[in-house]
C-alpha positions as CSV (number, residue, x, y, z in Angstrom):
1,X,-75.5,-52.6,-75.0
2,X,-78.6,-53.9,-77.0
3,X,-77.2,-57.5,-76.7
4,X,-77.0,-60.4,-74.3
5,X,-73.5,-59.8,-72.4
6,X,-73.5,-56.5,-73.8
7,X,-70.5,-55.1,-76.4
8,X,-70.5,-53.9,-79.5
9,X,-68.9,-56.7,-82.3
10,X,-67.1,-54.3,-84.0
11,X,-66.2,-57.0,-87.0
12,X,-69.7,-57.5,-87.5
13,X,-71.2,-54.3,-87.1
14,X,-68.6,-51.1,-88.4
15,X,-69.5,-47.8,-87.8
16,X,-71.6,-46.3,-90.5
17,X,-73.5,-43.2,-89.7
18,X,-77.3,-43.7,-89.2
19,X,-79.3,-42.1,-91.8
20,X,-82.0,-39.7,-91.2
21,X,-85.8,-39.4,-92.3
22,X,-87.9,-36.3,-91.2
23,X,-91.7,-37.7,-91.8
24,X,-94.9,-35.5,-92.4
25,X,-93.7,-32.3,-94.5
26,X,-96.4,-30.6,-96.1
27,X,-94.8,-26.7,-96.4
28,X,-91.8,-25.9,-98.3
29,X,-90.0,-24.2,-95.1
30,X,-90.0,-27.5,-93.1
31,X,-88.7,-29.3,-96.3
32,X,-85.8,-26.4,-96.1
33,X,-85.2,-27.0,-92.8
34,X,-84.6,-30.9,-93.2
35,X,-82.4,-30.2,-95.7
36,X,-80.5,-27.6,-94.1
37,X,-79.8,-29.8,-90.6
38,X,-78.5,-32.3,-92.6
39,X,-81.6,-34.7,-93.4
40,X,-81.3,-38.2,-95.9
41,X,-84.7,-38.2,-96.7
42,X,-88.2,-36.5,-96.4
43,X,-91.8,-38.0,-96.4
44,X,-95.0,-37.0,-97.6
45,X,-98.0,-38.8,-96.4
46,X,-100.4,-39.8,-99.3
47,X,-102.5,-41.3,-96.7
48,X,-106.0,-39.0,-96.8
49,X,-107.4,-40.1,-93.0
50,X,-103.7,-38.4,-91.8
51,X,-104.1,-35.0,-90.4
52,X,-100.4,-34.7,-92.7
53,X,-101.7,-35.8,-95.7
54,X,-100.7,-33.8,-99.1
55,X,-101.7,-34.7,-102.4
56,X,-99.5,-36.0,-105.1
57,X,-99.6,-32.7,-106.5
58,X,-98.4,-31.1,-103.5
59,X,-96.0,-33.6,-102.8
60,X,-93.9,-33.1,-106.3
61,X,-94.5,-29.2,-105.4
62,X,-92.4,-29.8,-102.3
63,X,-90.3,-32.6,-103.3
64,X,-89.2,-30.3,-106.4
65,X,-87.4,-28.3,-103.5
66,X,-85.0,-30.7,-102.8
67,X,-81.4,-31.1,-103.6
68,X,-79.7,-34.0,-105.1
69,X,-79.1,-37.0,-102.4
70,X,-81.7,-36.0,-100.2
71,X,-84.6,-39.0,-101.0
72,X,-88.4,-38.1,-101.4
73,X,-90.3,-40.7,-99.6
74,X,-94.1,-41.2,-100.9
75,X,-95.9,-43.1,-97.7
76,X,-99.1,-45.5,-98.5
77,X,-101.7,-47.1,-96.7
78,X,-103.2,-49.7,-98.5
79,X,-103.9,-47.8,-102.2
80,X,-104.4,-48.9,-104.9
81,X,-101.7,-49.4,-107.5
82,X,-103.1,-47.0,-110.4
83,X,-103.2,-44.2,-107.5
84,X,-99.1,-45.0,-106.1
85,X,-97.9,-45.6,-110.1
86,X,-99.5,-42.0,-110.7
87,X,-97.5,-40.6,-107.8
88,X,-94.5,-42.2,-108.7
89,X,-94.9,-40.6,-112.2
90,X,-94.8,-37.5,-110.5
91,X,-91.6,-37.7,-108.4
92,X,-89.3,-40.2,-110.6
93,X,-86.9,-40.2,-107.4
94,X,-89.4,-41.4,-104.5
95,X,-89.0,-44.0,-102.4
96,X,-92.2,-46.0,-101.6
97,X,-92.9,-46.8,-97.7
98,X,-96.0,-48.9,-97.0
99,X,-98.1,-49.0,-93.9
100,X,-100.9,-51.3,-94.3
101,X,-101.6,-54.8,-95.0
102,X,-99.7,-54.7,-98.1
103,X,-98.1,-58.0,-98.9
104,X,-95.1,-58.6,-100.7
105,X,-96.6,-59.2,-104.3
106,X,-98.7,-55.7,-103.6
107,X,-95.1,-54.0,-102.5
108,X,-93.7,-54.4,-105.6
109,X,-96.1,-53.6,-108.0
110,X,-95.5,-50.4,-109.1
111,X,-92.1,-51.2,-109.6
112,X,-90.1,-48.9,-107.4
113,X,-87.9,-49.0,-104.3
114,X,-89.8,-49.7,-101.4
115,X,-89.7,-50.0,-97.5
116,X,-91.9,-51.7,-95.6
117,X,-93.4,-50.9,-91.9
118,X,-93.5,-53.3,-89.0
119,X,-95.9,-52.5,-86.9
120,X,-93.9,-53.8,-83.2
121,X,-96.4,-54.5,-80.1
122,X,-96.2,-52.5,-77.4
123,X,-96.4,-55.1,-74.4
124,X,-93.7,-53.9,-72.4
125,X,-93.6,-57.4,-70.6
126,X,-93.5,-59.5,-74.0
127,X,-91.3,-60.2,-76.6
128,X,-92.4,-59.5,-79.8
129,X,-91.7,-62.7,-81.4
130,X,-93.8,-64.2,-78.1
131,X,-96.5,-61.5,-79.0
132,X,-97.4,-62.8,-82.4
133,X,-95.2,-61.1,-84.3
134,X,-91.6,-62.7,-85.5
135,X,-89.6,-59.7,-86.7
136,X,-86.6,-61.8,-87.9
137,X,-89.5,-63.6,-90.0
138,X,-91.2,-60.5,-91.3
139,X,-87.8,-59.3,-92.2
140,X,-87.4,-62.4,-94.6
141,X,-91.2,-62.5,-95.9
142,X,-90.1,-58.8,-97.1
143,X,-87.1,-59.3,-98.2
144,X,-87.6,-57.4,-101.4
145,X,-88.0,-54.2,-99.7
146,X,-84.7,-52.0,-99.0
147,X,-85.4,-51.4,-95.3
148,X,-87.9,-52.7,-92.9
149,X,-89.4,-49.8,-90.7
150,X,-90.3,-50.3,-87.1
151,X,-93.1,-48.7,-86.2
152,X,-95.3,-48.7,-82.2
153,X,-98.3,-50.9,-83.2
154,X,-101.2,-48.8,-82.1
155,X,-104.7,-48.3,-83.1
156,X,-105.2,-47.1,-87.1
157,X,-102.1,-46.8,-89.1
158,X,-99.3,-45.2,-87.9
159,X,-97.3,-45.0,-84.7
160,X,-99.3,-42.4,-83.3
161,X,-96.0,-41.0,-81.6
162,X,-95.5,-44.3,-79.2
163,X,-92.0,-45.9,-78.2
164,X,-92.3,-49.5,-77.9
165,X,-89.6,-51.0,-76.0
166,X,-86.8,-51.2,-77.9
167,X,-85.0,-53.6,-75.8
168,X,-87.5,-56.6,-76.4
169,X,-86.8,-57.0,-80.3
170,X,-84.8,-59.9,-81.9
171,X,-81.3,-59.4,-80.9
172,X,-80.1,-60.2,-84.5
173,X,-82.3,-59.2,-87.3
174,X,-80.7,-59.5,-91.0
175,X,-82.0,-56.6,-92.4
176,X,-81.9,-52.8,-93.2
177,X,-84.0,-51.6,-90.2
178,X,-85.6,-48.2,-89.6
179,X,-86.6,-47.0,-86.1
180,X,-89.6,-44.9,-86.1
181,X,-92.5,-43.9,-83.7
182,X,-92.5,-41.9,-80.9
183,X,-89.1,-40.7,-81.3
184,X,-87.7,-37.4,-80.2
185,X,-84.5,-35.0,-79.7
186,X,-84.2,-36.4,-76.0
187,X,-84.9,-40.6,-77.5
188,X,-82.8,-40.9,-80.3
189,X,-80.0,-41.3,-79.1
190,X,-81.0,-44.2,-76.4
191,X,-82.7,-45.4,-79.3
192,X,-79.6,-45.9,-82.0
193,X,-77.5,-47.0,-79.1
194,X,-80.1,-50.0,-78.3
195,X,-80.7,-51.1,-81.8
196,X,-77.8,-50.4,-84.2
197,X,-76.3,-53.4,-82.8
198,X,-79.0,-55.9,-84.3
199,X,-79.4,-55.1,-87.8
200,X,-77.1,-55.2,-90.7
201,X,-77.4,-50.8,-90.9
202,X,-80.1,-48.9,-89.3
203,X,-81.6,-45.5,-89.9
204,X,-84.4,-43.1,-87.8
205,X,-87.4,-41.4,-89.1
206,X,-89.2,-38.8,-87.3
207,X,-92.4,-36.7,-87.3
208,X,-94.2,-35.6,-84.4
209,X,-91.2,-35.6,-82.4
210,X,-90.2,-32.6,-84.5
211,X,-93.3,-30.7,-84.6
212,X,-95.0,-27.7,-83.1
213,X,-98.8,-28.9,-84.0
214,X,-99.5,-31.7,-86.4
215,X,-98.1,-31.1,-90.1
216,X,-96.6,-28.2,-88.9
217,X,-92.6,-28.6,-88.2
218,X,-90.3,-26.6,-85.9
219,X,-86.8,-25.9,-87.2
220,X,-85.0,-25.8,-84.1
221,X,-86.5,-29.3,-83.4
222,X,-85.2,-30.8,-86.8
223,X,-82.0,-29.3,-85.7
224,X,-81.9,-30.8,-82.3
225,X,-82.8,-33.8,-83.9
226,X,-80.4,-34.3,-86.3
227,X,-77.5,-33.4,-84.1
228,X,-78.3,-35.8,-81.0
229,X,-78.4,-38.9,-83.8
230,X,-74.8,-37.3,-84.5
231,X,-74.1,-37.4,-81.5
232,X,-75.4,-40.9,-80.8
233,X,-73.1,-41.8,-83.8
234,X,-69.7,-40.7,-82.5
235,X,-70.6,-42.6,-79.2
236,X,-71.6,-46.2,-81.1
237,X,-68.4,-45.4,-82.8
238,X,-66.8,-44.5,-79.4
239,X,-67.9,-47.8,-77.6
240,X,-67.2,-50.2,-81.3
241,X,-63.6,-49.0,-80.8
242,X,-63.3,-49.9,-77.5
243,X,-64.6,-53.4,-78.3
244,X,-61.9,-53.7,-81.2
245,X,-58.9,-52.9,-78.5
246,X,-60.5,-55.5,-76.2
247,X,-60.4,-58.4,-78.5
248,X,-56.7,-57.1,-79.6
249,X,-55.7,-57.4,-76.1
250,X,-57.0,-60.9,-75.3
């Protein structure tokens, strides 16, 4: 499962529970409801062109709502540094996450904790390090940053809700990864079980797969969400067990 030959290398790769991100809150009952099911992290989009943007004003508002251990995530698109210091000074706790054509010196100026999006092609038939893009590499130029974010590279910024195929990336990639775009209740689970085995930890972050119009979140989804990557979890677990009996036996 998500390697040559299949298997899960237990030694290298122990169970630890996937992490979850809910992307795009912009009222306080959605940030309730993330942290109610069970969420990591939230994410505010500081991005104006998004139709989920909120201000920095309105993202402390919202991130003031949450409890301790559940991350704010402040998410960029190629702003300036004055503008993501100033945000930073208002949420102490956020977590940066850039998608544009930051570079690795522009990542870390303001300082702070920061992931990193990859924006993967969608050619089903081509590998992405065959499609111009070297994840493995990308991984290393950003090493600095605390996860790498995998993202459906579409038109604009943003995965615009698009799966790319999951089975085409590296199948060793040293790095914190986090699978984002297009996923849903009925995908995650597929998902984790596809790439958890090729990174050193992985996490998922969602948005529109959780949503009843854009912005606007739906409980039950968040729920759903959250329980099929638990779900997913006890099954990786599951199958990594297996894998350690096997190798005891031979």
């Amino acid at each position: 499962m998500g390697r040559p030959g299949g298997g899960f290398p237990a030694t290298t790769f122990p169970y630890i529970r996937t992490r979850i991100k809910i992307c795009g809150l912009t009222r306080e009952e959605d940030v309730d409801a993330a942290v109610a099911a069970g969420a990591d992290a939230v994410g505010f989009v500081m991005y104006e062109p998004s139709p989920r943007y909120v201000t920095a004003e309105r993202a402390a508002e919202l991130a003031a709502r949450l409890p301790p251990f559940v991350t704010p995530v402040l998410l960029f698109v190629n702003e300036s540094a004055i503008k993501i210091i100033a945000a930073c000074a208002r949420i102490p706790t956020a977590l940066l996450q850039f998608h544009g054509d930051e570079t690795p010196e522009i990542c870390l100026q303001a300082g702070r904790p920061f992931m990193r999006a990859a924006r993967i092609p969608l050619n089903e038939q081509t590998a992405p390090t065959h499609a111009g893009f070297d994840l493995v590499k990308y991984a290393q130029d950003f090493k600095a940053a605390q996860a790498i974010l995998l993202d459906a590279h579409v038109e604009g910024y943003g995965g615009g809700g698009k799966t790319f195929n999951w089975s085409l990336l590296p199948p060793s990639v040293n790095a914190h990864l986090v699978l984002s775009g297009g996923l849903t209740p009925a995908n995650v689970s597929d998902g984790i079980l596809q790439v958890r085995p090729r990174c050193t930890t992985l996490a998922v972050d969602v948005s529109s797969g959780v949503e009843i119009s854009k912005g606007v979140k739906s409980a039950e989804k968040i729920s759903q969400f959250v329980t099929a990557v638990r779900a997913a979890d006890e099954q990786f677990k599951n199958l990594a067990g297996q894998t350690r009996l096997h190798e005891r036996s031979e």
